[in-house]
C-alpha positions in Angstrom: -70.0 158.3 41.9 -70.8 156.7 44.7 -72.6 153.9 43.4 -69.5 152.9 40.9 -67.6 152.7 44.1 -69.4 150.4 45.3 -69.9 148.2 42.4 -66.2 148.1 41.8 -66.0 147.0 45.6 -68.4 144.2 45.1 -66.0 143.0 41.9 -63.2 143.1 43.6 -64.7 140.9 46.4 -66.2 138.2 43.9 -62.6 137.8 42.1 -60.8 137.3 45.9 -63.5 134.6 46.4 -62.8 132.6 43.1 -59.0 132.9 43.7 -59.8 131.3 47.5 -62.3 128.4 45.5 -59.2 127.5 43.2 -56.6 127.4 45.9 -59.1 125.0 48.1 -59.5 122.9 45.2 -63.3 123.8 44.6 -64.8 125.1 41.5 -67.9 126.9 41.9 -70.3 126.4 39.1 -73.1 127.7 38.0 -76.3 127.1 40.1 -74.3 126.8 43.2 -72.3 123.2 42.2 -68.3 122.3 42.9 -66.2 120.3 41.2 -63.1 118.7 43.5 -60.2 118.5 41.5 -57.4 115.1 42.3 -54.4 115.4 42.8 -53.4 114.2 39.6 -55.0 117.3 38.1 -53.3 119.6 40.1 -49.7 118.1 38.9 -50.7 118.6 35.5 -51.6 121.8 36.6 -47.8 122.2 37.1 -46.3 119.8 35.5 -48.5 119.3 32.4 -47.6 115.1 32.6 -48.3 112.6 35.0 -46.8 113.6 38.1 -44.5 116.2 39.7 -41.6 114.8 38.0 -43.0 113.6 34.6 -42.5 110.0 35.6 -45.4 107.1 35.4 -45.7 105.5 38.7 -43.6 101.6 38.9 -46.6 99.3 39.3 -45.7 95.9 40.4 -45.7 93.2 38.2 -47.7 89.7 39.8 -47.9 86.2 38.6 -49.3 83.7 39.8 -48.3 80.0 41.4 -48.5 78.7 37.7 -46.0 80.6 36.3 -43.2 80.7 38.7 -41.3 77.5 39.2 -38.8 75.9 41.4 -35.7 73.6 39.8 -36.3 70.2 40.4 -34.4 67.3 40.8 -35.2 65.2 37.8 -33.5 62.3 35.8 -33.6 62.8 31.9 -33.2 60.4 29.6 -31.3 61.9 26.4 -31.6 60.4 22.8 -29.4 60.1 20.1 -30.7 60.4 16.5 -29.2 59.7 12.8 -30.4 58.4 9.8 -30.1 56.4 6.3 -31.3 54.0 3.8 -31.9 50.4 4.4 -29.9 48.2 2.6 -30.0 44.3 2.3 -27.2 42.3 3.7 -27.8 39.3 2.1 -27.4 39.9 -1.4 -25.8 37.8 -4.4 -25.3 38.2 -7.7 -25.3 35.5 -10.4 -22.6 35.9 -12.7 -21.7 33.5 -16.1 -19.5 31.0 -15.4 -19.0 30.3 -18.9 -19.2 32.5 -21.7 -21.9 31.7 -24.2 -25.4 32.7 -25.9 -27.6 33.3 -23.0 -30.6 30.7 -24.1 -33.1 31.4 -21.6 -34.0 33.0 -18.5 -36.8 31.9 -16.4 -37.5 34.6 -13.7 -37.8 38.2 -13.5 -37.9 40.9 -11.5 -39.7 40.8 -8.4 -40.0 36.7 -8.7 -39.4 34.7 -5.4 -36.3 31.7 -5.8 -35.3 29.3 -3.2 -31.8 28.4 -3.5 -30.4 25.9 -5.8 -32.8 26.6 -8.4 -32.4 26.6 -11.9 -32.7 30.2 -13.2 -31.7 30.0 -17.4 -29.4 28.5 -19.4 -26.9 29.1 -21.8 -25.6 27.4 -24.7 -22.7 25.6 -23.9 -21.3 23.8 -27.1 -18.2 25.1 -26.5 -18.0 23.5 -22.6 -19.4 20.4 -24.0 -16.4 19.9 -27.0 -14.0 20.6 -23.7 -15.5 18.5 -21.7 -15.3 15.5 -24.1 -11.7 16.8 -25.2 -10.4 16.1 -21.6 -12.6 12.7 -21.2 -10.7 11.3 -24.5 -7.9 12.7 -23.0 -8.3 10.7 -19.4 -9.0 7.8 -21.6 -5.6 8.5 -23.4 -3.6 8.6 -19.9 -5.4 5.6 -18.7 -4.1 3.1 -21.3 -0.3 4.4 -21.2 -1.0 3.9 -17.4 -1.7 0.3 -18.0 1.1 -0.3 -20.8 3.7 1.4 -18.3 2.7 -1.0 -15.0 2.7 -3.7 -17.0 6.3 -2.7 -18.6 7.5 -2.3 -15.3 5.8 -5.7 -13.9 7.9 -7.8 -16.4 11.0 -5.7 -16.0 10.7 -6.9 -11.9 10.4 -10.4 -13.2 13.4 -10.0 -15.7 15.7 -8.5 -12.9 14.7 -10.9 -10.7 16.8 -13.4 -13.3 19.4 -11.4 -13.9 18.5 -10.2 -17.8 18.5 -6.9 -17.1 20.1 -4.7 -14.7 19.5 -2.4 -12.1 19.4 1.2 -14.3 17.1 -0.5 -16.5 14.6 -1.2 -13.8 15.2 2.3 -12.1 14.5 3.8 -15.6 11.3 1.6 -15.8 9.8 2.5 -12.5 10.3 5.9 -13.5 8.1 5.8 -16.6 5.4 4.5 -14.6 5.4 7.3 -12.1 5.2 9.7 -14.9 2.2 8.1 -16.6 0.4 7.6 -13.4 0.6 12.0 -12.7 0.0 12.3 -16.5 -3.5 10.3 -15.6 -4.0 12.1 -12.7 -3.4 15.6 -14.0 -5.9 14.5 -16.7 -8.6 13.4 -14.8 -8.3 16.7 -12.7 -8.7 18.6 -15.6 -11.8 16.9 -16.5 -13.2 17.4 -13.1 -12.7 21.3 -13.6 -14.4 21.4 -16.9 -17.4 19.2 -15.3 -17.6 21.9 -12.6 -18.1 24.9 -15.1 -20.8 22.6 -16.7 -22.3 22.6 -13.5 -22.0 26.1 -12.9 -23.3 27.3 -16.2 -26.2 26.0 -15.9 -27.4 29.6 -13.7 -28.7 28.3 -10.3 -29.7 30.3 -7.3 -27.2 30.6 -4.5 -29.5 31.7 -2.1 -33.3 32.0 -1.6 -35.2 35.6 -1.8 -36.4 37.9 -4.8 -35.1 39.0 -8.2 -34.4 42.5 -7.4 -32.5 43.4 -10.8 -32.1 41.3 -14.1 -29.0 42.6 -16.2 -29.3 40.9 -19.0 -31.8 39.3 -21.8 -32.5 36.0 -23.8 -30.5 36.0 -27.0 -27.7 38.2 -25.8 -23.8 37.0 -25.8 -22.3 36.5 -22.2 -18.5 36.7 -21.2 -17.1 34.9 -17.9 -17.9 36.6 -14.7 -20.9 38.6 -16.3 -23.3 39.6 -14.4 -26.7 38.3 -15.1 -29.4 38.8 -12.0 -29.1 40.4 -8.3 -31.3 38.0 -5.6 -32.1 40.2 -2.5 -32.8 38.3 0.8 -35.3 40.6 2.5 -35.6 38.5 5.9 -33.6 41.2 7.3 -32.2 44.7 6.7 -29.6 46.8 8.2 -29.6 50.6 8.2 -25.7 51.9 8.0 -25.5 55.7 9.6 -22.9 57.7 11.4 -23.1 59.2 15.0 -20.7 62.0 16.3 -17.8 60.8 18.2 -19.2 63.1 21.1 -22.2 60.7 21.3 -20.9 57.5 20.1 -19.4 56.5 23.6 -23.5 56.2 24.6 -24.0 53.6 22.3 -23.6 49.7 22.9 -23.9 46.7 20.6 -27.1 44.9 21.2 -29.1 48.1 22.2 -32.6 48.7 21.6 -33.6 51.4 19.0 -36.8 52.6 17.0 -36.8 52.9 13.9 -39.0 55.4 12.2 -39.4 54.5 8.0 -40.9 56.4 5.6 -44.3 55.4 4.4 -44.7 53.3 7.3 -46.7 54.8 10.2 -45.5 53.0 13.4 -41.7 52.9 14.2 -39.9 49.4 13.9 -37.9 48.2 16.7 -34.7 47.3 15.9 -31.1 46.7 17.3 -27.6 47.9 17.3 -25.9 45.5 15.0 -21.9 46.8 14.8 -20.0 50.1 15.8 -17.1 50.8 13.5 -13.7 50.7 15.3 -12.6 54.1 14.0 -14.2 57.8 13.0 -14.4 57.9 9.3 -11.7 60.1 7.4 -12.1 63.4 7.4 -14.9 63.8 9.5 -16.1 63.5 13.5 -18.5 60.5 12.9 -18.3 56.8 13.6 -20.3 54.8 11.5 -23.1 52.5 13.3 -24.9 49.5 11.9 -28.8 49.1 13.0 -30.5 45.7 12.6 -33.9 45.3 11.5 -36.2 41.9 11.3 -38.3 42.0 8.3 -40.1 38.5 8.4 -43.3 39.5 6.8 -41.3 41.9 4.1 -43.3 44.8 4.7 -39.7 46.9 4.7 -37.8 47.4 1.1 -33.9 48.1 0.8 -33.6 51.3 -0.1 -36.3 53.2 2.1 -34.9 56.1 4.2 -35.6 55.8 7.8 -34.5 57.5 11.1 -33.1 56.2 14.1 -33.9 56.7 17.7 -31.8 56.0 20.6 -33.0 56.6 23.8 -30.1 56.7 26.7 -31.2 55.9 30.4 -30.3 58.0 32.8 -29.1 57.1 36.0 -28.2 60.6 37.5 -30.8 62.9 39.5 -29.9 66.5 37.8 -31.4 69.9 38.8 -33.8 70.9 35.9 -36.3 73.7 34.3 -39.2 73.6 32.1 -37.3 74.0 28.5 -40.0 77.2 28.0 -38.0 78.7 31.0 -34.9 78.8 29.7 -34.6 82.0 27.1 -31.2 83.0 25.0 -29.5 86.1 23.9 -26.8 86.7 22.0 -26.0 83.1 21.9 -26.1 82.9 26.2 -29.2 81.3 27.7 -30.9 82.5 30.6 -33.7 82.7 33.2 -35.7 85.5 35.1 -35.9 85.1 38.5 -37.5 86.6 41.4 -35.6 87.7 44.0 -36.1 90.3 46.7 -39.1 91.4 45.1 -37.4 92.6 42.1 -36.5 90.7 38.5 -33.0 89.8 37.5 -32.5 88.3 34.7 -29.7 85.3 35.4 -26.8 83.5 32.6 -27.2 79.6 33.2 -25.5 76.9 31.6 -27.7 74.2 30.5 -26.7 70.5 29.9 -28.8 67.6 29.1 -32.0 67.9 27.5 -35.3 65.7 27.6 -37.4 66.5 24.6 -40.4 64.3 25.6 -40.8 65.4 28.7 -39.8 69.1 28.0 -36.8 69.5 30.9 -33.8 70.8 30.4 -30.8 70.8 33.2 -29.4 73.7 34.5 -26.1 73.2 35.8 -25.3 76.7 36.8 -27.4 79.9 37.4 -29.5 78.9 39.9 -30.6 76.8 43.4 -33.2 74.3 44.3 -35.0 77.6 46.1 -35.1 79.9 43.0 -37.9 81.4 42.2 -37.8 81.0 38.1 -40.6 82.3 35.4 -42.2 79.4 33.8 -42.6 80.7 30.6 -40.7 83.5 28.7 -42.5 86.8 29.0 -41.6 90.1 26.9 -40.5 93.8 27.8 -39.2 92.0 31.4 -37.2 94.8 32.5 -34.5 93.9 35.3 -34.8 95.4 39.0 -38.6 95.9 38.4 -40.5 95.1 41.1 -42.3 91.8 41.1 -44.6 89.6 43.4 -46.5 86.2 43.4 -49.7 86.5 44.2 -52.5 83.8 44.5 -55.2 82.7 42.4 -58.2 85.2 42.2 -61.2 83.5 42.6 -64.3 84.1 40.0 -66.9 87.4 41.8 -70.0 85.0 43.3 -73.0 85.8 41.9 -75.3 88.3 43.7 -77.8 86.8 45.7 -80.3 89.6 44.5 -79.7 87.7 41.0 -80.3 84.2 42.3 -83.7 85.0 43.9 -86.1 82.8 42.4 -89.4 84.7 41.4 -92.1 84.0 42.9 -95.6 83.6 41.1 
């Protein structure tokens, strides 16, 4: 009996010695080892998550110089785009001035004319009989021209002697007035019928290229038929419209590049003509680019783009475009302020694609401290901090000990 005592007593005194190892934080192992526990452990010893209250700890979030920015005072130049075909101003058609069997035709498409050059004919029997028509009929006026002056001649003489009286000469005068317009009217005629000869005979009215032939060799013409198109490709226009909004930055005689497909360098060109009024029915005021073609290398009917770039003579405060987020349709920028984030609404203006600015005109100061670049899950009030560049761990020197042989 006595000996259980005192083996109960010695149990009793090794389980008040482990209860005093846990509450100091010591674990006693095996072979006479401990084990410290952190203070980590013992809230999960209570909590059974991260801390006393369940909570992660708010770490700071850093960035470096690089990717916190200051506005700038900056001037951007802005740029106005449209687009459209090319088209050639100088253009003619060459219609039949006479109706007839077209005879011949002597170019084609694509062929080069200078102007006044005979393209084709066409039979003209039926100009020819009119044209002699009216010749016999000159001819015909003529020689009652001549009997009537000569009528008139003797009936001066006569009254001059008192054979014949005043009416009589009145009366004689009066024929010859009317045969002298009869001739005249005659040989008028004639002259119009000698024009449409002309005129038939299908010359060029101005020098450049067949673009289109409309008819063939054989076929019947009527008057005012249209036979060929002749394209002057010297130089091209390019007819687009530009908002009324943006319109107001554009002047005659400006410089513009123009960017046409299939072509790999952009064309400088100018602003030809700005139409007086917006077009019907829409916001858009139609502009009229000019483009020098001397070498030809351009063809009407090529789709290009237009580039206007706009000076600007104002210093604005602005932000890298990356800067500048949006939600919900409002843009904005994180700042740093206090140490914490905030996420600020600005109101952007003019932008500069080229050089990848964009101003702010409300939001923020020359001294704001703005993120550079958008960043995700930002949360606003965490706490933030720049913090310089780390520099790259030196190599030990244990390492760069040469070995010696």
């Amino acid at each position: 009996m006595k000996k259980k005592w005192l083996l109960g007593v010695v149990g009793l005194v090794v389980v008040a010695g482990a209860g005093i190892a846990v509450m100091s934080g010591v674990i006693q192992l095996p072979g006479g080892q401990a084990m410290a526990r952190t203070d980590a452990d013992a809230g999960k010893s209570k909590t059974g998550k991260d801390g006393k209250d369940g909570k992660k700890p708010d770490v700071p979030l850093e960035f470096v110089p690089q990717e916190v920015v200051q506005p700038a005072l900056a001037r951007l130049s802005g740029t106005v785009e449209f687009s459209g075909p090319l088209v050639a101003p100088q253009t003619a058609l060459v219609r039949a001035k006479a109706s007839g069997t077209l005879l011949s035709l002597t170019v084609a498409e694509g062929s080069r004319v200078r102007a006044g050059q005979v393209l084709g004919r066409i039979e003209l029997a039926e100009l020819n009989t009119r044209v002699a028509e009216r010749s016999a009929n000159v001819e015909s006026m003529r020689a009652g021209l001549a009997q009537a002056e000569r009528t008139h001649a003797n009936n001066e003489r006569l009254a001059a002697q008192q054979f014949i009286s005043s009416n009589a000469l009145e009366t004689s005068r009066s024929s010859l007035d009317t045969a002298r317009a009869n001739f005249n009217a005659a040989q008028a005629s004639l002259e119009t019928t000698r024009v449409g000869l002309r005129e038939a005979s299908l010359q060029a009215p101005i020098s450049g290229i067949v673009a289109k032939r409309h008819v063939l060799p054989g076929e019947k013409v009527s008057v005012e038929q249209q036979l060929l198109t002749i394209v002057d490709l010297a130089r091209l226009e390019l007819a687009g419209t530009v908002g009324t909004h943006e319109v107001s930055r554009i002047t005659p005689g400006m410089a513009v590049q123009v960017r046409v497909e299939g072509v790999d360098q952009p064309v400088a060109g100018r602003v030809a003509r700005i139409a007086p009024a917006a077009e019907p029915g829409t916001r858009s005021i139609g502009v009229t680019i000019e483009l020098p073609n001397a070498k030809e290398t351009l063809r009407a009917g090529q789709y290009a783009m237009v580039r206007a770039t706009l000076a600007d003579h104002t210093d604005r405060l602005t932000l890298p475009t990356a800067a500048v987020g949006q939600t919900s349709g409002q843009d904005h920028v994180w700042v740093i302020e206090n140490g914490t984030l905030a996420r600020r609404a600005v109101t952007v203006g003019r932008r500069d694609e080229a050089e990848g600015r964009v101003e702010v005109m409300q939001g923020v100061t020359p001294a704001s401290q703005v993120l550079a670049a958008r960043f995700d899950n930002l949360r606003e009030g965490a706490k933030a901090s720049v913090v310089a560049m780390r520099a790259a761990p030196v190599a030990s020197a244990a390492a760069s000990t040469p070995v010696l042989k």
